[in-house]
LUMMITOR-470021 format. One record per residue: residue in three letters; x, y, z of N, C-alpha, C in turn. Coordinates in steps of 0.2 Angstrom, whole numbers, plus 5000, padded with zeros to 4 digits. Layout:
% LUMMITOR-470021
alaXYZXYZXYZ ...
//
This chain:
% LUMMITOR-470021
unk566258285810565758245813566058175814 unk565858135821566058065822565558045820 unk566057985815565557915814565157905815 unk564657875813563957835816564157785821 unk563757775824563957705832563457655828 unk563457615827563057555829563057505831 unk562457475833562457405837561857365834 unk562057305835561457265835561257245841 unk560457205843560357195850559957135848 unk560057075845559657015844559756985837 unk559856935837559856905833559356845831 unk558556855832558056805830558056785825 unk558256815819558056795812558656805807 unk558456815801559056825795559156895792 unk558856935796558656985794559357035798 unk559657025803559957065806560757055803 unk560756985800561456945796561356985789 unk560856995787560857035779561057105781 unk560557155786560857215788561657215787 unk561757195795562357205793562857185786 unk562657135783563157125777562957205772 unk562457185771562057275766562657355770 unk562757345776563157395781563657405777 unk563957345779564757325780564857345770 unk564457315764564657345758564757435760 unk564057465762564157525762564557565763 unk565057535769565757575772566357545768 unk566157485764566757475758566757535754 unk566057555751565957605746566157675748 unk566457695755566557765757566157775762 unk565657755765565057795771565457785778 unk565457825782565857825787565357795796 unk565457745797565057715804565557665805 unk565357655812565857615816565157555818 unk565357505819565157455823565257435829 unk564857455835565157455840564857415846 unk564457345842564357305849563757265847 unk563857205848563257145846563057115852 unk562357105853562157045860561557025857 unk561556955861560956885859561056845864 unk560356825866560356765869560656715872 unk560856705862561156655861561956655859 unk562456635866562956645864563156615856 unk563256545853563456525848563256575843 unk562656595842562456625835562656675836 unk562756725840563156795844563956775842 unk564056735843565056695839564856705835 unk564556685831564556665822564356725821 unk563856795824563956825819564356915820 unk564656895827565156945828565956935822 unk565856865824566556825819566556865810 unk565756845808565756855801565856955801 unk565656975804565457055803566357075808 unk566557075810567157085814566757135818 unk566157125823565857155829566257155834 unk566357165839566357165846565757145849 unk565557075852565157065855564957075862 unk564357075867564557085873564057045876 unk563957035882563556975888562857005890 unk562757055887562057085889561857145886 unk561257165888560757235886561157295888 unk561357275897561657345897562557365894 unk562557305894563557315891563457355883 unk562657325880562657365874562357425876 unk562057455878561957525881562457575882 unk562957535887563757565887564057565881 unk563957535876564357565868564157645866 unk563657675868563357725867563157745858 unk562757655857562757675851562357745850 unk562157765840561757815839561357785835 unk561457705832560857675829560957595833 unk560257565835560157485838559957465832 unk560057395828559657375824559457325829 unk558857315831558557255836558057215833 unk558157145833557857085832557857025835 unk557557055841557457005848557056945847 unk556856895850556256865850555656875854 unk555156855852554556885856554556915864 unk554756875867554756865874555256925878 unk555756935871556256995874556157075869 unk555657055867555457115862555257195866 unk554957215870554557265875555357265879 unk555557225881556357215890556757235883 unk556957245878557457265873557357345871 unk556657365870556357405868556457465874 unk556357445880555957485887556957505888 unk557357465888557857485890558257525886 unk558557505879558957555878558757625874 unk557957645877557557695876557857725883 unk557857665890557857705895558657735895 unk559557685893559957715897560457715890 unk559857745883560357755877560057805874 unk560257865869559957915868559857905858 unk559957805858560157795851559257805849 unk559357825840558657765838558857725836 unk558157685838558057595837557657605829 unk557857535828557557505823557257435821 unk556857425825556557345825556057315819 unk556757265816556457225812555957185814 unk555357175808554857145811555057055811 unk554657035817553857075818553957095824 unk553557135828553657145833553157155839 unk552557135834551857125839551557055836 unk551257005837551156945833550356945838 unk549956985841549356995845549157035847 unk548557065849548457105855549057105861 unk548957055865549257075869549957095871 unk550357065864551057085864551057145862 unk550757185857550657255853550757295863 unk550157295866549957325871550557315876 unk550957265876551657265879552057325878 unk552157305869552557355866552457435866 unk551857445866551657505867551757535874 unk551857495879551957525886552657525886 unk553257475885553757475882554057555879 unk553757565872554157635872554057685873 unk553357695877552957755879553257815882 unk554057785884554457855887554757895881 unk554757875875555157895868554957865864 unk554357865860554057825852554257845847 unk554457895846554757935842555557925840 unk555757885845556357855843556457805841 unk555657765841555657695838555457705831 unk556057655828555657625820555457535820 unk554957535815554857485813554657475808 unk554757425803554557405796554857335793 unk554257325788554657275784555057305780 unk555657265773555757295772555757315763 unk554957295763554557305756554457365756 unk554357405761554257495762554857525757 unk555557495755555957515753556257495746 unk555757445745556057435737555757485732 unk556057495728556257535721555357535719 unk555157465719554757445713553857495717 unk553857475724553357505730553657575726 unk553957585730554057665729553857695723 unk554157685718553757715711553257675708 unk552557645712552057625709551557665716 unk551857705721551657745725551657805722 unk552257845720552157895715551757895710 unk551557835706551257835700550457845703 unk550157835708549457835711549257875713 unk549957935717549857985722549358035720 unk548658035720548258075720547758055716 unk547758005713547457965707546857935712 unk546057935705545557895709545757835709 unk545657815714545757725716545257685716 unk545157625711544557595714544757545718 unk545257515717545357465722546057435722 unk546157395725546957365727547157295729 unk547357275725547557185726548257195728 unk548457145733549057145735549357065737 unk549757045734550156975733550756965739 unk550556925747551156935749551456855750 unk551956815746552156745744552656725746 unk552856705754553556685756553456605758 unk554056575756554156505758554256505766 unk553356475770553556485776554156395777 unk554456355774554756315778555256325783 unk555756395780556156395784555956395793 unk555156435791554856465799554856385801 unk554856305799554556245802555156235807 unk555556255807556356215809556356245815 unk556356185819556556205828556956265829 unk557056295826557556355828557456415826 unk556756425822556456455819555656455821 unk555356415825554756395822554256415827 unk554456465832554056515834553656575830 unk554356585824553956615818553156605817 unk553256525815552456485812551956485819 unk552156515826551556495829551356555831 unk550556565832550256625832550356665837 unk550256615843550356645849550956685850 unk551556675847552356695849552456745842 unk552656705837552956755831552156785826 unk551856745825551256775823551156715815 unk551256685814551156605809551256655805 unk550956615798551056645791550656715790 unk549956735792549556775794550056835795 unk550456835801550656895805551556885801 unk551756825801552556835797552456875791 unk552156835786552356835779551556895778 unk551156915780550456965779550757025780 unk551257045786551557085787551757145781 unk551957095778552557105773551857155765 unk551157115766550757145760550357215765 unk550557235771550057275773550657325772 unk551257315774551657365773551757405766 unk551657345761551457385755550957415755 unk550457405758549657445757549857505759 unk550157505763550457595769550757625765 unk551357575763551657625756551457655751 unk550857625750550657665744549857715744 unk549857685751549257725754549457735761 unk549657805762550157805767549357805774 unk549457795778548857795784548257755783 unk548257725778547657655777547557635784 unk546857615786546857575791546157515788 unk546257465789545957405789545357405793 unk544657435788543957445792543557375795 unk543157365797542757295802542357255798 unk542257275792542057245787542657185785 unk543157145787543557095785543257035784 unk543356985780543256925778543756895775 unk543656835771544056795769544156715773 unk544856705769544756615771545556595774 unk545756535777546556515777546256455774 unk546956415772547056355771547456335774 unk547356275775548156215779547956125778 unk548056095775548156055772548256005778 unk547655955777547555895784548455875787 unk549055875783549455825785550155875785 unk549855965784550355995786550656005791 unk551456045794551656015799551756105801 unk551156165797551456215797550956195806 unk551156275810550456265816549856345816 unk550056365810549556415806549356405801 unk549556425796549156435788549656415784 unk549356375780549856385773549756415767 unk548956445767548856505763548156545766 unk548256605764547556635769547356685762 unk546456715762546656785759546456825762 unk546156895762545956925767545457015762 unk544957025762544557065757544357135762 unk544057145759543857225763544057305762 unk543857355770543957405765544557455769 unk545057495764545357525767545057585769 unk545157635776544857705776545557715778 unk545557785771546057855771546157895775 unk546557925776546757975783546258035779 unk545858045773545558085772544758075771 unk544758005774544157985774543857935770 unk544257945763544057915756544157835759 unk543757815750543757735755543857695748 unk544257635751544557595744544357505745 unk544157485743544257405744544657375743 unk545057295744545757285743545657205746 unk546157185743546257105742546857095743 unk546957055750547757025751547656945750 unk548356925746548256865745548856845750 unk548856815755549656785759549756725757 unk550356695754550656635754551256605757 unk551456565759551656505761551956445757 unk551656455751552056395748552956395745 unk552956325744553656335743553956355734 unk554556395735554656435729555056475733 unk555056545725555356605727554856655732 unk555056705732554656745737554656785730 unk553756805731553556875726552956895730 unk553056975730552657015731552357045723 unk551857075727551557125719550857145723 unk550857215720550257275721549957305715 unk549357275713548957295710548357345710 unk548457405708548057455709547657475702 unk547057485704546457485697546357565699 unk546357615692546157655691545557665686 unk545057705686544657735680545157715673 unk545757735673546257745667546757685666 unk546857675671547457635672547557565677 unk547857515674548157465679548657475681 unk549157505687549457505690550157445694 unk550657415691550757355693551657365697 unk551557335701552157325704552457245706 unk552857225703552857145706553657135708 unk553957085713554757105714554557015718 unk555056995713555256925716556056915716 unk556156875722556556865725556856805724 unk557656755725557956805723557956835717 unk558056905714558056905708558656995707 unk559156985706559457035707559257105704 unk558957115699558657195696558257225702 unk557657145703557257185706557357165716 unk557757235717557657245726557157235728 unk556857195734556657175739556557245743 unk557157265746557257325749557957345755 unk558157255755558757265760559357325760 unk559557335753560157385751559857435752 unk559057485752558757505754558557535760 unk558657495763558257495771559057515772 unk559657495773560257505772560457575772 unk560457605765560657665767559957735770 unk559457685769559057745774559357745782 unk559357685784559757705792560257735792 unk560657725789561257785788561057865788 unk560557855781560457925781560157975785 unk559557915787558857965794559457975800 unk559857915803559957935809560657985807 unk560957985803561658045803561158105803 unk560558115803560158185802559458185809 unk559758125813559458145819558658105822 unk558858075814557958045812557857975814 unk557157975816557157865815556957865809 unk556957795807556657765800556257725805 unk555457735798554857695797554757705807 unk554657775809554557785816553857775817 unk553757755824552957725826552357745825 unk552357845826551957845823551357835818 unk551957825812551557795807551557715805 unk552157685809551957625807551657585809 unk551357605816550957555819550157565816 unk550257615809549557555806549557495803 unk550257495801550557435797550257355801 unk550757385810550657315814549957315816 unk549357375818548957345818548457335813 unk548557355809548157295802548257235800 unk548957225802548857135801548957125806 unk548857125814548557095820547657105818 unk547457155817546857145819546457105811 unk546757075804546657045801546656965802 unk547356965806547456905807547156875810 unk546956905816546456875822545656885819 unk545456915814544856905810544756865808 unk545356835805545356775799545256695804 unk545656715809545656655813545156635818 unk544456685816543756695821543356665817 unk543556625809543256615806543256545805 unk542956505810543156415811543156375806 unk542556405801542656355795542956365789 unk543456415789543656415784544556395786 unk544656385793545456355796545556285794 unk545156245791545456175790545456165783 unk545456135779545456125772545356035773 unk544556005772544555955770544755895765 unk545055935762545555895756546255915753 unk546755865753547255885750547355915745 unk547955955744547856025739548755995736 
//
């Protein structure tokens, strides 16, 4: 059997710099895949990171098409998200895997979804919480269990999102602010452990942003309500998003009749994975066996639960400004 092919097709964020370093250990360790082609926008950051990974770079979509990869990891920016997506669907027989986000709206989601409508089933997409240790066995510990309800912690330092270079992240309209970046990240644990959750019409809750911050979303939001089950059953659940400065910690609190159920994973913190080295060797594994990872059918309850959360939260006028410094 020949090697795996891969390609990267964008480089909007840090996430495609970690993949590959997470890759590149794996094929020190013995796993056998080639790297076969980087493109971006941006020629400099396309230097820097064909330079660090010893990639082959190339001058466009279709030049990476012609690598004939079998796995894309794609991480375009909004604007080239669906024209990334529609193409090497169209003239590559690879699957993709788009690091979020990849819908930050209705109308970008609706993009997207016309986008890969020729082959869905080839698309993945996830955070990449879906794949830490700590989610995963606090899923098994629930799986079938009564549930009364579900608190979920999602805590990332959005500063990096302030920087010119980044700061489409923080706006609504484009990346999705902290609501659609860092909220992302608690719904994808909701899915994980409640696999087909969808977020019913009943939502409430509040943001906060502080008179004299320079975020242009939220700096902290929380969001209440009910989950309904692909079997009907029904759960209540509390997301708390943050934005404050610190570590990043996630954590998922599940309340039984019997039991408190906990999972918590902060970052950095080397024991406890996030999910990077994770996500890592599932691409390897799904696509040597013909599969996508976190494929659309089921993820897209993920993205539209926190589009249509985030845009609930932000129909709620008075709770968007915080009168007083915090």
């Amino acid at each position: 059997m020949n090697p795996l092919r891969i390609a990267f097709a964008g480089l909007a964020h840090s996430h495609p710099f970690t993949d590959a370093a997470n890759l590149s250990a794996l094929r020190e360790r013995g796993e056998s895949f080639t790297f076969v082609g980087a493109y971006d926008s941006d020629p400099p950051k396309l230097a820097e990171f064909a330079r660090r990974f010893e990639i082959p770079s190339v001058s466009s979509l279709g030049d990476l098409a012609a690598q004939v990869p079998d796995l894309v990891i794609a991480t375009p920016p909004p604007q080239e998200i669906a024209h990334t997506a529609e193409l090497l669907l169209r003239d590559t027989e690879a699957r993709l895997f788009f690091n979020k986000v990849i819908a930050a709206n209705d109308e970008q989601l609706a993009q997207w979804t016309q986008a890969i409508s020729g082959a869905p089933d080839r698309v993945g997409t996830s955070s990449v919480l879906r794949f830490a240790p700590a989610i995963e066995e606090i899923a098994e510990c629930v799986r079938g269990a009564e549930v009364q309800a579900v608190s979920v912690l999602a805590q990332h330092d959005i500063n990096m999102f302030l920087a010119p270079d980044r700061a489409w992240q923080d706006d609504p309209a484009q990346g999705g602010g902290t609501l659609v970046t860092v909220g992302t990240h608690a719904w994808e644990m909701i899915d994980a452990v409640f696999p087909g959750a969808v977020a019913d019409d009943d939502i409430s809750g509040w943001t906060h942003c502080s008179p004299h911050s320079h975020t242009s979303s939220e700096e902290v939001a929380a969001v209440t309500g009910t989950l309904v089950l692909p079997d009907e059953s029904r759960i209540r659940y509390s997301v708390f998003i943050g934005g404050s400065p610190g570590p990043e910690i996630f954590s998922v609190d599940v309340f039984t009749p019997t039991e408190l159920f906990r999972a918590e994973i902060k970052h950095p913190d080397p024991p406890r994975s996030v999910g990077y080295a994770e996500l890592a060797r599932t691409l390897l594994a799904r696509t040597s066996e013909g599969l996508t990872t976190a494929p659309w059918n089921s993820a897209q309850n993920v993205v539209r639960n926190t589009v249509r959360t985030a845009q609930a939260l932000r129909g709620i006028p008075h709770t968007r400004k915080s009168l007083r410094h915090v």
